[in-house]
VEXTOR-372960 format. One record per residue: x, y, z of N, C-alpha, C in turn; residue in three letters. Coordinates in steps of 0.02 Angstrom, whole numbers. Layout:
! VEXTOR-372960
<<X Y Z> <X Y Z> <X Y Z> 'ALA'>
...
//
This chain:
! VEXTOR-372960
<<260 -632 15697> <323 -598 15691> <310 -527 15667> 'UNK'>
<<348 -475 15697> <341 -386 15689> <382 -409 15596> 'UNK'>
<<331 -345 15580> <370 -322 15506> <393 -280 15516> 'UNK'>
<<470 -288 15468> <538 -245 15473> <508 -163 15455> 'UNK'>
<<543 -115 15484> <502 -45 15452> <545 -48 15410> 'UNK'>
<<523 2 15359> <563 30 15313> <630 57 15318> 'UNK'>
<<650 65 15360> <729 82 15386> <759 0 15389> 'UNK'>
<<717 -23 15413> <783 -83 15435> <789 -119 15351> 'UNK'>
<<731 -108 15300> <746 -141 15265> <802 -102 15216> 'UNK'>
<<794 -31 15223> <856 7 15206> <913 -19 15220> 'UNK'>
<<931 -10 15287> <1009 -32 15322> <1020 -122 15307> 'UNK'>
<<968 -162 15307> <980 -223 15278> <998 -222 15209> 'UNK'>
<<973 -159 15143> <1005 -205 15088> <1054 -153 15072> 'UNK'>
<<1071 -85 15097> <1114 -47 15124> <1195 -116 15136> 'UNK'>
<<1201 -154 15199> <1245 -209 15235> <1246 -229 15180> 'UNK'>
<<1208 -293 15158> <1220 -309 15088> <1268 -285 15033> 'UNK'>
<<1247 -230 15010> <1291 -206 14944> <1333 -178 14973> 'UNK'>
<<1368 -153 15033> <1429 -157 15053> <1469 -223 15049> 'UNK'>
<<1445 -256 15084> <1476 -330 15074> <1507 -353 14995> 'UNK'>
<<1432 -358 14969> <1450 -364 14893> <1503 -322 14868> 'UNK'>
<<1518 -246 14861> <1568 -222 14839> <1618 -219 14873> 'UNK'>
<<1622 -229 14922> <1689 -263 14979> <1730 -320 14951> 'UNK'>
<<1675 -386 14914> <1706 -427 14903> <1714 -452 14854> 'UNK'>
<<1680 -390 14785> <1726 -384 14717> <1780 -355 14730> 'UNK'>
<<1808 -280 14764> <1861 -251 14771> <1914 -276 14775> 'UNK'>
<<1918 -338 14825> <1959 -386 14871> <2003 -409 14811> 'UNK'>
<<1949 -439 14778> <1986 -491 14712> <2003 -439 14645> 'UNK'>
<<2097 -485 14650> <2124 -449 14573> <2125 -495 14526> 'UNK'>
<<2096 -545 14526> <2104 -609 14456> <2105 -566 14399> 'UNK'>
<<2171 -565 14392> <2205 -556 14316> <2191 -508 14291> 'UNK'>
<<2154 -452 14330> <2178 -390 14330> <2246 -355 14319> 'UNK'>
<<2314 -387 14336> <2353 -346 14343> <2406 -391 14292> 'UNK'>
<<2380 -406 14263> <2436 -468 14225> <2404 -449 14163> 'UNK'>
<<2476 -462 14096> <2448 -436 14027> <2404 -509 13994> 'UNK'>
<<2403 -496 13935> <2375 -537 13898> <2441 -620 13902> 'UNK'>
<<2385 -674 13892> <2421 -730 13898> <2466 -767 13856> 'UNK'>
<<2442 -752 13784> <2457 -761 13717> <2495 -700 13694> 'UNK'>
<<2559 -704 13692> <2612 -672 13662> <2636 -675 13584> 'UNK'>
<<2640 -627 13551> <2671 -633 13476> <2611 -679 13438> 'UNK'>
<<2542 -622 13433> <2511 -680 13385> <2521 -707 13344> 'UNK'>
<<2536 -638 13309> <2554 -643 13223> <2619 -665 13176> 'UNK'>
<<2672 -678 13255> <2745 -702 13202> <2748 -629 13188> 'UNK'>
<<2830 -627 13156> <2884 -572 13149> <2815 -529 13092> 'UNK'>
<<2834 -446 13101> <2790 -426 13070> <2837 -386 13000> 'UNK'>
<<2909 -434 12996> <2926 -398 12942> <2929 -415 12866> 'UNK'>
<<2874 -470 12856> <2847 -488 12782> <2791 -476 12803> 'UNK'>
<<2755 -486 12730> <2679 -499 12751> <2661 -568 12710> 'UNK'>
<<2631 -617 12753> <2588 -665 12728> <2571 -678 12676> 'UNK'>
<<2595 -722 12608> <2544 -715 12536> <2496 -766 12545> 'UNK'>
<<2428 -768 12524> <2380 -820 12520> <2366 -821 12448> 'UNK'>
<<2381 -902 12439> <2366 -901 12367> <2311 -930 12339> 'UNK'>
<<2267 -949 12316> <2220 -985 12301> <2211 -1066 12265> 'UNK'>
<<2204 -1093 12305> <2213 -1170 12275> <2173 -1196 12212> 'UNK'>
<<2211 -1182 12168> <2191 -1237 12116> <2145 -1278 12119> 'UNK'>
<<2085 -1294 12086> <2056 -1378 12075> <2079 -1413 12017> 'UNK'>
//
């Protein structure tokens, strides 16, 4: 079998990483949508006391 010259192995991995960034581009998974978890923290108009438990 002939070995590829150096061009074809260009334009072969050239095809390739087109492809490849063709077919991250494509996909928006949850790209365009906010966060899933809403209102972490509860109303932010007290603040939290932590007290320390007794033994």
């Amino acid at each position: 079998m002939a070995e590829p010259t150096n061009e074809d192995l260009k334009k072969k991995f050239r095809e390739a990483l087109e492809k490849k960034n063709h077919r991250s581009a494509v996909s928006t998974d949850h790209k365009d949508a906010g966060s899933k978890v809403g209102n972490v923290h509860g109303p932010a108009d007290h603040q939290k006391m932590f007290r320390r438990k007794s033994v």
